[in-house]
C-alpha positions as CSV (number, residue, x, y, z in Angstrom):
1,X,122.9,77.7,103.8
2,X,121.0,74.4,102.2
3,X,118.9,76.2,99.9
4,X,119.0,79.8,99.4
5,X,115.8,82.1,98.2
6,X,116.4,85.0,96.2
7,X,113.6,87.5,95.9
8,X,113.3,90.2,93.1
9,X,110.9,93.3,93.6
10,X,109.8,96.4,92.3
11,X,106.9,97.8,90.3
12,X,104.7,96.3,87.4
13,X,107.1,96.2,83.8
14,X,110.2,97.4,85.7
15,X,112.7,94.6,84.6
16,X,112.1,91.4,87.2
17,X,111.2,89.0,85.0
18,X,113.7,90.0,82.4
19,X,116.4,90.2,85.5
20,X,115.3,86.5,86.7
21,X,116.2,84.9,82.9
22,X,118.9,86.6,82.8
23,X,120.5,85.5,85.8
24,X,119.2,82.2,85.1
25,X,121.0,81.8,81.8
26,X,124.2,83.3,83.2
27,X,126.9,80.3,83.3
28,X,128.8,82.5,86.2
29,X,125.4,82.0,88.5
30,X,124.1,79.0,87.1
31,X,125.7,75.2,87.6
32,X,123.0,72.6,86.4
33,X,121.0,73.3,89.7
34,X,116.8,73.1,89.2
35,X,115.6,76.4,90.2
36,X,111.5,76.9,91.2
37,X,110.4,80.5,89.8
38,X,107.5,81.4,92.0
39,X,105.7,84.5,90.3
40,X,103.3,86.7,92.3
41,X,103.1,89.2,89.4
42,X,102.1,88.8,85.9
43,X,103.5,91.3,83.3
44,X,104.1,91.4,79.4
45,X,107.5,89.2,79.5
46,X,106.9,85.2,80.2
47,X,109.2,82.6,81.4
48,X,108.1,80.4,77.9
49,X,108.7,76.4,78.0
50,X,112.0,76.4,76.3
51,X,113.9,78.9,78.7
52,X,112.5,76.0,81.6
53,X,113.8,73.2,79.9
54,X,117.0,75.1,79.7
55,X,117.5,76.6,82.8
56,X,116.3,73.0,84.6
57,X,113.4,75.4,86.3
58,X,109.5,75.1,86.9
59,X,107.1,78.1,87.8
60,X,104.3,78.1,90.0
61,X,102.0,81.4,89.3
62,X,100.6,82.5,93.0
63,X,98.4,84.8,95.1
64,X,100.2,86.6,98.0
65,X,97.7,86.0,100.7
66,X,97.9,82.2,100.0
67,X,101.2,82.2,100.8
68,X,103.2,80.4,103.7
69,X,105.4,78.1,105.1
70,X,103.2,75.4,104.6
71,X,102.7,76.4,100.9
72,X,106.7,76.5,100.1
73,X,106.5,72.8,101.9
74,X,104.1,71.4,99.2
75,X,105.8,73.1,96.6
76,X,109.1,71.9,97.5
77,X,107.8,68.4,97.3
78,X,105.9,69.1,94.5
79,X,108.8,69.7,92.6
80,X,111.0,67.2,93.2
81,X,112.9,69.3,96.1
82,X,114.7,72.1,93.9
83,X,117.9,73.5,94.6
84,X,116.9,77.2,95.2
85,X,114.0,79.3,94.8
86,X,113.0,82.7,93.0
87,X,110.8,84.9,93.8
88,X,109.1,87.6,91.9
89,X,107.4,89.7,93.8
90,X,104.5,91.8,93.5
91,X,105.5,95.4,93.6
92,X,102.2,96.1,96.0
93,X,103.2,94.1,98.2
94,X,105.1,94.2,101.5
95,X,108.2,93.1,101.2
96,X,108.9,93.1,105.1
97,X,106.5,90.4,105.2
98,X,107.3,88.7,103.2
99,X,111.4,88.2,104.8
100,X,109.8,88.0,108.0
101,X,107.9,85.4,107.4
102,X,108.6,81.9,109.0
103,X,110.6,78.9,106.3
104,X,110.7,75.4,106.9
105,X,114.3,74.2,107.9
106,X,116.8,74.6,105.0
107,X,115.7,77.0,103.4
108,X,117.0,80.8,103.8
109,X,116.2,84.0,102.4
110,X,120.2,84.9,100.3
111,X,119.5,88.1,98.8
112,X,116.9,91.1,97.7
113,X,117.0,92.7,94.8
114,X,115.2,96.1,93.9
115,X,114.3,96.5,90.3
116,X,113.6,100.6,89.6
117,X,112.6,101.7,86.3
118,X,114.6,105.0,86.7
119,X,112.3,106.7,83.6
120,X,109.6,106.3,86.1
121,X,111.1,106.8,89.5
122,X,109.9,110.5,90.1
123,X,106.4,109.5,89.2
124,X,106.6,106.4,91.6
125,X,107.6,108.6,94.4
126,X,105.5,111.1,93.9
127,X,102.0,108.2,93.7
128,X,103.4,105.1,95.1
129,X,106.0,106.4,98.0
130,X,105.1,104.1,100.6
131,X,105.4,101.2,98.5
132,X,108.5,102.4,96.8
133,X,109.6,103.1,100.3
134,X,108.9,99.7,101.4
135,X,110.8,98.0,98.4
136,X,113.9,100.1,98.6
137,X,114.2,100.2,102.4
138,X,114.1,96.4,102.5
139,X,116.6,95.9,99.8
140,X,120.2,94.7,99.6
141,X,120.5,95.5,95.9
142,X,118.7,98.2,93.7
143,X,119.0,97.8,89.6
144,X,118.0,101.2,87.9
145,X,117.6,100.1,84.2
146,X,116.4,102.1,81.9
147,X,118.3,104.8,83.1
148,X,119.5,106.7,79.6
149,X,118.9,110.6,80.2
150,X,117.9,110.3,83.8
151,X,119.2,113.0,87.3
152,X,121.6,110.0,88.2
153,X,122.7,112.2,91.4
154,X,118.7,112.6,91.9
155,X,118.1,108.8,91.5
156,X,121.3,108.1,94.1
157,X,120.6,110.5,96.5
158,X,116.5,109.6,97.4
159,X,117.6,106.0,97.1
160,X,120.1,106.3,99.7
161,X,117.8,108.3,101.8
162,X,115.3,105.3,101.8
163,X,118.4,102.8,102.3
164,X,121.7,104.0,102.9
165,X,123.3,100.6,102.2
166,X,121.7,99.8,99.5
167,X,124.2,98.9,96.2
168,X,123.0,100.3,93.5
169,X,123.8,99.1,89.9
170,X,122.9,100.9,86.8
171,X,121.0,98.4,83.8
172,X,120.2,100.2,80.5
173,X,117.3,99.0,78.2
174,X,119.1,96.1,76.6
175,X,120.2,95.1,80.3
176,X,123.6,95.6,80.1
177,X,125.3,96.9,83.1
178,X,127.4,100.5,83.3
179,X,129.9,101.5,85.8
180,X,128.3,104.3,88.2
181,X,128.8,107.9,86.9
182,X,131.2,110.0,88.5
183,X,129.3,112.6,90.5
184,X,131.8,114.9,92.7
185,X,128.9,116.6,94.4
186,X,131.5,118.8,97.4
187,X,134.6,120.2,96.9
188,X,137.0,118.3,100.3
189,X,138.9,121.5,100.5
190,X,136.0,124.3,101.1
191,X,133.1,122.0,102.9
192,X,130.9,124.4,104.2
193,X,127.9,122.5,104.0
194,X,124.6,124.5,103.6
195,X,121.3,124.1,105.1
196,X,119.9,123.0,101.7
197,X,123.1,120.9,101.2
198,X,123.4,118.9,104.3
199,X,121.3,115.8,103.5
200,X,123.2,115.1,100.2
201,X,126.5,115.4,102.1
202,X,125.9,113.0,104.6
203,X,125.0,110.5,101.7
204,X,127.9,111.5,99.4
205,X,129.9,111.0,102.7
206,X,128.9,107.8,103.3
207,X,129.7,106.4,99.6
208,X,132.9,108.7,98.9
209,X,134.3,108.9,102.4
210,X,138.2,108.8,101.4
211,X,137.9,112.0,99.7
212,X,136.8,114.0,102.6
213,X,138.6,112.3,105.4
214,X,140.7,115.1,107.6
215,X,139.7,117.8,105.4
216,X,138.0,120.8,107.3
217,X,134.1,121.3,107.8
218,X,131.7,123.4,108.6
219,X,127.4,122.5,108.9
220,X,125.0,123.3,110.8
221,X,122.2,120.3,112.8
222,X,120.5,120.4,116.1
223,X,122.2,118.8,119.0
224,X,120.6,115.6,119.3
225,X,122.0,113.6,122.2
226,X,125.2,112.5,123.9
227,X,127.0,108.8,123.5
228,X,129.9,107.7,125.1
229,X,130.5,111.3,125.8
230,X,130.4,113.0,122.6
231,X,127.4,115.4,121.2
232,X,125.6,114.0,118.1
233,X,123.9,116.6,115.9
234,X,121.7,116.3,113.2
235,X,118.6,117.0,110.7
236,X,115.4,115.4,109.5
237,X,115.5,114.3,106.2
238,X,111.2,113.2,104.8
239,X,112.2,110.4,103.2
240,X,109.0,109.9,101.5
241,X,106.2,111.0,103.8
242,X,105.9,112.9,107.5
243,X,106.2,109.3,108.7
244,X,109.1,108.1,107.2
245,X,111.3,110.6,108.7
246,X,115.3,109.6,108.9
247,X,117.5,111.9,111.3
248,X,120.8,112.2,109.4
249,X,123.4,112.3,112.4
250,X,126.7,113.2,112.6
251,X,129.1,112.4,115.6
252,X,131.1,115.5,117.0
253,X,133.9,114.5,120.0
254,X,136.3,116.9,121.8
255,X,133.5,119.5,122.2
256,X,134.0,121.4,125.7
257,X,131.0,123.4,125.6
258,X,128.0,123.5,127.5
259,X,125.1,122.8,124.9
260,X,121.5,122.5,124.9
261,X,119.5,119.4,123.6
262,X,117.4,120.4,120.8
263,X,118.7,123.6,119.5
264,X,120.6,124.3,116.7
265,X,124.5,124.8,116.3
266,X,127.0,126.2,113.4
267,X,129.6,123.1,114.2
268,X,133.4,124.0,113.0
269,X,135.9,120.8,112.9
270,X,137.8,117.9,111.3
271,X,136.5,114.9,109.8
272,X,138.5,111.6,111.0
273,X,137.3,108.0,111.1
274,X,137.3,105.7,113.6
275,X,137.6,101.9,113.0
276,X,134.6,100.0,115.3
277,X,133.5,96.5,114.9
278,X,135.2,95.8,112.0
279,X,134.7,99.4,109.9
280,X,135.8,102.7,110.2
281,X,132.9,104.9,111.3
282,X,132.8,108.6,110.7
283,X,133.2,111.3,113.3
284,X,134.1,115.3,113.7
285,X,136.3,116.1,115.3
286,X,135.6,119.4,117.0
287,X,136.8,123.0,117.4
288,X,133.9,125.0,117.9
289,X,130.2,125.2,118.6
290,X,128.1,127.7,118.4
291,X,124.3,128.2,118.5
292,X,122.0,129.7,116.1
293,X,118.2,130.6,114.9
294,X,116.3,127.1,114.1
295,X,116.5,127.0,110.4
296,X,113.3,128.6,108.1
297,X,113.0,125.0,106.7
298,X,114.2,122.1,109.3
299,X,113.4,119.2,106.9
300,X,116.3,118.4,104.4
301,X,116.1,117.0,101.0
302,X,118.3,114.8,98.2
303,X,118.0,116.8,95.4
């Protein structure tokens, strides 16, 4: 990579401006290279003339709709041909476009990070779910600061609904960063999951998947389709509106029954893992299948 962009997100006052000094002054990240700040948000925090000079960095204050390939271009000449770029982005924005947009040669989108105010996550979701959709889905890294007194399993659980490979780190108001609370949502040695329970297992799976591996399991998902020869069940989760849904699938082999696409099945087996292009991926292995009344409410949750 010649010249890497890294582009910080999120809502108005969550932390990006705070989260882009920071970095900046950090001797672990920083080496003497000149770093051009491009800001497509304005908030209360400022990047003030003496942190510049510090850090060897310029900022250039922008409108979205202006902005291209052609635009990075001038600014690179502009200034002098710096050695990476920041972004702060606005949080009404689409971030897709953004990292699909074309770059002229040498320069390369590096990383994505996701700045959540976690004191005002439920009220994001509940006005602003598309957008926070947008952000988290196209993420690499989500920051949850101000986090003090918040549901961190509720936090966890709808983020990795929105992105289940997202990392998340926890950042409290003076931006100092805490390990992850430990959260053992499911008991490995009685996993009967229940209807209301499956989405948050298949997260809590994903993260904590040494703690349940060949331990016994029961759950219940529609049979979805066949690959490779074994039946894949699942269940909808509504991410964050009727068209964001996210089928949360889990691979069953070794079933010998006859089954029928679209219902619904009590599944009885083993969980194992598999190792497949370079991880291990998750599977069931089966004992049993057996079919049963479409549940009152097909759409899971993450609370």
């Amino acid at each position: 990579m010649d010249r890497p962009i890294y582009v910080v997100t999120g809502f108005l006052d969550s932390g990006k401006t705070m989260s882009i000094k920071r970095t900046l002054v950090d001797p672990r990240f920083t080496e003497e290279e000149r770093t051009l700040i491009l800001c497509f948000e304005e908030g209360d925090e400022v990047y003030e003339e003496a942190f510049l000079k510090a850090t060897r960095s310029e900022v250039e204050y922008l409108d979205y709709k202006d902005f291209n390939k052609d635009v990075i271009n001038d600014l690179d000449k502009k200034h002098g041909h710096p050695d990476r770029i920041f972004i702060e982005f606005n949080g009404m924005d689409d971030d897709r476009t953004l990292l699909n947009m074309e770059l002229p040669g040498g320069w390369e989108f590096a990383q994505m990070i996701c700045l959540i105010d976690a004191s005002k996550f439920r009220l994001h979701v509940a006005n602003m779910a598309q957008f926070m959709f947008n952000h988290v889905s196209s993420t690499e890294i989500v920051v949850l600061n101000r986090y003090e007194g918040q549901d961190f399993r509720y936090l966890r659980n709808n983020i990795k609904s929105m992105n289940q490979g997202a990392m998340i780190s926890l950042e409290d108001e003076n931006g100092i960063m805490h390990d992850l609370p430990v959260d053992d949502l499911f008991d490995p040695d009685n996993l009967n999951i229940s209807d209301a329970d499956y989405g948050l297992f298949c997260m809590d799976v994903t993260d904590n998947c040494d703690r349940y591996l060949n331990k016994e399991i029961k759950f219940n998902g529609f049979f979805l389709e066949t690959v490779k020869g074994d039946c894949v069940f699942g269940r909808y989760a509504m991410v964050c509106c009727a068209n964001d849904l996210q089928c949360l699938a889990i691979r069953v082999k070794g079933l010998k029954d006859v089954l029928i696409l679209g219902e619904y099945y009590h599944i009885e087996g083993t969980l194992k893992a598999e190792k497949a292009r370079g991880y291990y991926m998750l599977y069931v292995e089966g004992k049993s299948a057996r079919k049963i009344d479409k549940p009152a409410e097909e759409y899971v949750s993450f609370s």
